[in-house]
C-alpha positions as CSV (number, residue, x, y, z in Angstrom):
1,X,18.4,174.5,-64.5
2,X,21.2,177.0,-64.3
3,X,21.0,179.2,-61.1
4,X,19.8,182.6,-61.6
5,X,21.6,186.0,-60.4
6,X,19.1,186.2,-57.9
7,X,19.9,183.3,-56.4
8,X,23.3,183.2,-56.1
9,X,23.0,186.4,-54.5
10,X,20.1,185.1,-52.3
11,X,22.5,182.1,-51.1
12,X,25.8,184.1,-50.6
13,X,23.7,186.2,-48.1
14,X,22.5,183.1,-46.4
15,X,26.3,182.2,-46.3
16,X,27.0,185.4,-44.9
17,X,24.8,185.1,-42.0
18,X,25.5,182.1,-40.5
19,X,29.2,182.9,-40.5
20,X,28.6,186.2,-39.3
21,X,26.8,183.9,-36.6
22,X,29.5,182.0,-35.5
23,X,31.5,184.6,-33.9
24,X,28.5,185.7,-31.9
25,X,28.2,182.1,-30.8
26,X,31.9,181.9,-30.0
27,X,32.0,185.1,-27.1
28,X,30.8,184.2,-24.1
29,X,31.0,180.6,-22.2
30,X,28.6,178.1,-21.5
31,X,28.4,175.6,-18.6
32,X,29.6,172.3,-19.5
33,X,26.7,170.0,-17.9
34,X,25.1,167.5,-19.9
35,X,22.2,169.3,-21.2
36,X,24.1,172.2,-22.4
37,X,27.1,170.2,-24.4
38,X,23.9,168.5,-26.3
39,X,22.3,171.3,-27.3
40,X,25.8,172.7,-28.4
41,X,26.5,170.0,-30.6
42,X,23.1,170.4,-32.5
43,X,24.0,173.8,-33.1
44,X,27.5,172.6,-34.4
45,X,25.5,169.5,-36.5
46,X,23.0,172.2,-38.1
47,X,25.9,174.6,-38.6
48,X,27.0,172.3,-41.1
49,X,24.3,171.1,-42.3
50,X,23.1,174.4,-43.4
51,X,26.4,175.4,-45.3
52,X,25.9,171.8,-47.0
53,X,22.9,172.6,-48.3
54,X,23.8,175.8,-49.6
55,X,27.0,174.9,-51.3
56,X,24.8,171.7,-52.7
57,X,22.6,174.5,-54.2
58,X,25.6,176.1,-55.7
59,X,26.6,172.9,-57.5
60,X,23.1,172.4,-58.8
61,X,22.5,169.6,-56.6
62,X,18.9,171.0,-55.8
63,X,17.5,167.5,-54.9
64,X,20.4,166.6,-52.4
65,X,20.2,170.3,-50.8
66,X,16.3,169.7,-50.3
67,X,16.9,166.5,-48.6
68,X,18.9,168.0,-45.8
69,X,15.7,170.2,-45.0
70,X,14.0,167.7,-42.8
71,X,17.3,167.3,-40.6
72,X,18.1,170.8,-40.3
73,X,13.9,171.5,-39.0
74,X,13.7,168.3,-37.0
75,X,16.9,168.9,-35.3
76,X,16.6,172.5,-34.6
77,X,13.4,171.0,-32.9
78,X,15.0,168.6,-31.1
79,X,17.8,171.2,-29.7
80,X,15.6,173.9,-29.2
81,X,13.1,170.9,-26.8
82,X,16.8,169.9,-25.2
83,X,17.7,173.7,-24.4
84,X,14.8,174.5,-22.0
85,X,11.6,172.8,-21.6
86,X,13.0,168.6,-21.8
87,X,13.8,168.3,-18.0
88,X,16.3,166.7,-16.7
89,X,15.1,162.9,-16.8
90,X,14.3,163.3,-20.5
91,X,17.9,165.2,-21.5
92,X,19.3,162.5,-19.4
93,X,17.1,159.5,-21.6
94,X,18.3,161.1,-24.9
95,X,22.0,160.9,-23.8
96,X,22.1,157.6,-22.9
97,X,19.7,156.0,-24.9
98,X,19.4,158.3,-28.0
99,X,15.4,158.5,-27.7
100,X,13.1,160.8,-27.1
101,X,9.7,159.7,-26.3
102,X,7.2,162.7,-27.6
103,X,6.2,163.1,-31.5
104,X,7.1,165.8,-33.6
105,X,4.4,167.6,-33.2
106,X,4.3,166.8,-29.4
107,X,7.7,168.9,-29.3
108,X,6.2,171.5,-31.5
109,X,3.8,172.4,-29.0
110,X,5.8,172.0,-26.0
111,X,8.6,174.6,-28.1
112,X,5.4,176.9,-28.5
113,X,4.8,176.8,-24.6
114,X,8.0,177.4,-23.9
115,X,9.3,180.2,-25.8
116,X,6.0,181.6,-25.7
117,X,5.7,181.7,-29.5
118,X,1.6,181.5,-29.9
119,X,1.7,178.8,-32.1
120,X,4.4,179.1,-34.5
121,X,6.6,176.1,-34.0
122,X,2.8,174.2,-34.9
123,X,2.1,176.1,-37.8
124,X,5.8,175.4,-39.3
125,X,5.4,171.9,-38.5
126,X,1.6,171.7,-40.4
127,X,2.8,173.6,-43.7
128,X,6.2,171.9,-44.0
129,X,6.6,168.4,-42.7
130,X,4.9,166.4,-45.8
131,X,7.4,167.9,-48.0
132,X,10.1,167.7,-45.6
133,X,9.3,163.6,-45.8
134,X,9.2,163.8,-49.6
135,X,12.6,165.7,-50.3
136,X,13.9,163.5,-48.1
137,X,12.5,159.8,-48.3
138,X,12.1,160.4,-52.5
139,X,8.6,161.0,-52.3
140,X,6.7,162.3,-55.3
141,X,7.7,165.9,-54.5
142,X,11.3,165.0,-54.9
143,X,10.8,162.7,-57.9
144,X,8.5,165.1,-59.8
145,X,11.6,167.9,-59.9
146,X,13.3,165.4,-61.7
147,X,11.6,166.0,-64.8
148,X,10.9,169.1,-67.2
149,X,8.3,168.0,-69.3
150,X,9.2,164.3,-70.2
151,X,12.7,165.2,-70.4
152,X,15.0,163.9,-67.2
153,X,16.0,167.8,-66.5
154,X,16.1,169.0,-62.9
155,X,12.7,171.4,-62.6
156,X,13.2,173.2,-59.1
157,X,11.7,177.1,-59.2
158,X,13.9,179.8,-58.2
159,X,10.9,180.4,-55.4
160,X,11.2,177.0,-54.0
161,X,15.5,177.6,-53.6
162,X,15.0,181.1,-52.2
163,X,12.3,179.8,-49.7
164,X,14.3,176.6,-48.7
165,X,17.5,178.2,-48.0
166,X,15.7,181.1,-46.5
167,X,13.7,178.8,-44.2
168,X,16.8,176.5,-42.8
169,X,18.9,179.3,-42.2
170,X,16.5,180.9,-40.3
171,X,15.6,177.9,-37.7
172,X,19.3,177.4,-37.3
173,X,19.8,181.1,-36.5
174,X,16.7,180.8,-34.2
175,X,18.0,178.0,-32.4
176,X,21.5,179.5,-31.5
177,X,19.3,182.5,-30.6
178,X,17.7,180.9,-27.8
179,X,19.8,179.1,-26.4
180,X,22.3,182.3,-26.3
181,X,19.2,183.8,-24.0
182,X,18.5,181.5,-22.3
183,X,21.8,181.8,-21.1
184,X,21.1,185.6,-20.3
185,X,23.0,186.9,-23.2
186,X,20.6,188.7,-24.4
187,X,22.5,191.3,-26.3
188,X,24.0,188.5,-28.1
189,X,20.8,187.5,-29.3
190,X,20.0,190.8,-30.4
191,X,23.0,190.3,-32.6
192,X,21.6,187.1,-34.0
193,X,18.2,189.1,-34.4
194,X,19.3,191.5,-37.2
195,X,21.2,188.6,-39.1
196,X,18.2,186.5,-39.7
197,X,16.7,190.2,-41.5
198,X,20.0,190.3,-43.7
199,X,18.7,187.8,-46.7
200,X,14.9,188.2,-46.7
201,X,12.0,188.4,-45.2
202,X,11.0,186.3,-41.6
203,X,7.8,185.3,-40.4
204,X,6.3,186.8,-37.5
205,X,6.9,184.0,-35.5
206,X,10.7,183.8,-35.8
207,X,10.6,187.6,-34.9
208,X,8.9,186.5,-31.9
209,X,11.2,184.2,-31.0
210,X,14.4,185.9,-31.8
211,X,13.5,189.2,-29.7
C-alpha cells in the first residue's frame, strides 16, 4: 500500500519533533550518578528507535516499524520507573544485573503514583499491550496485515500509521519531559510540552504529564 499525502506529512512532523527535541535535551547538564546515566541512555535507545520506525514507515516497511512499538512503550516505561520512583537498591539491581523485579503493569501503576497521572500509564498499558505483543512476536495482528484479501499485499490503514507513529513519539517526548523536570528544568519541559502538540492530537494524560 503506497503511503498517502497525509501520511508522509503526518511522519515528517513526527520527524520534526523529536529533532527539534534534541537540542532541548542537549542545554543544560545532568549529574553523572548511576541512575541518571541509565535513564539517559533510554532516552538515547528510544531516540533511535523512534526515527527507525519512522524512516521504516517511509520505506513501506509497515510490519517492521510496528514491531519496534513494544520497545519504544516498554522502555519509555522502564526509564521513566528508573528516573524517579525505582530507589536506589532497585536502579542499583538493574545495573548490575539487568533485572527488574516488578511486571509491566506493576511499573505502570507505580509511573501513575509518581507523576501523579490518575491512571494514565494503566490505561495505555490495558488498550495497547496485546497488540504491542502481536506486532512484535508475529501474532495474528501482524500476520493478518499481510494480506489484502487472499492476495500477499501489505493491508495496514492510514489510521493505524498515523496513530502508531503519533503514539511512540509521544511517550518518547514524555519521557525526556520528565526527566528534564525532575531535574528542575522546567522551562525546558515546557519546550518539550508544545512539540508533542506539533503533529496531532495528545491524550489528556500525556498533557498531564508533560505540564
Amino acid at each position: 500500500m503506497a503511503l498517502t499525502e497525509k501520511i508522509k506529512e503526518h511522519l515528517k512532523r513526527c520527524e520534526n519533533a523529536m529533532q527539534s527535541a534534541k537540542p532541548i535535551l542537549a542545554k543544560p547538564h545532568f549529574p553523572t550518578d548511576e541512575r541518571n546515566l541509565a535513564v539517559i541512555g533510554f532516552v538515547s535507545m528510544l531516540i533511535e528507535h523512534q526515527e527507525s520506525l519512522l524512516v521504516l514507515v517511509m520505506h513501506e516497511k509497515t510490519g517492521s516499524a510496528f514491531a519496534l512499538a513494544r520497545p519504544i512503550v516498554e522502555g519509555a516505561y522502564r526509564g521513566m520507573w528508573l528516573n524517579l520512583p525505582a530507589t536506589d537498591g532497585e536502579v542499583k539491581k538493574f545495573i548490575e544485573k539487568d533485572k527488574i523485579d516488578l511486571e509491566f503493569g506493576e511499573i505502570a501503576k507505580s509511573l501513575d503514583a509518581a507523576y501523579s497521572t490518575g491512571a494514565f500509564f494503566q490505561n495505555l498499558k490495558t488498550r495497547s499491550w496485546k497488540a504491542l505483543n502481536s506486532y512484535t512476536h508475529g501474532g495474528m495482528l501482524q500476520i493478518g496485515r499481510r494480506y489484502t484479501k487472499h492476495e500477499l499485499i501489505n493491508n495496514y490503514a492510514e489510521g493505524e500509521i498515523y496513530e502508531m507513529c503519533s503514539a511512540v513519539t509521544t511517550v518518547v517526548l514524555v519521557m525526556i519531559c520528565v526527566f528534564l523536570k525532575k531535574h528542575k528544568h522546567a522551562d525546558l519541559g515546557l519546550e518539550i510540552d508544545k512539540l508533542v502538540e506539533t503533529y496531532g492530537p495528545v491524550a489528556d494524560g500525556a498533557k498531564a504529564v508533560t505540564k
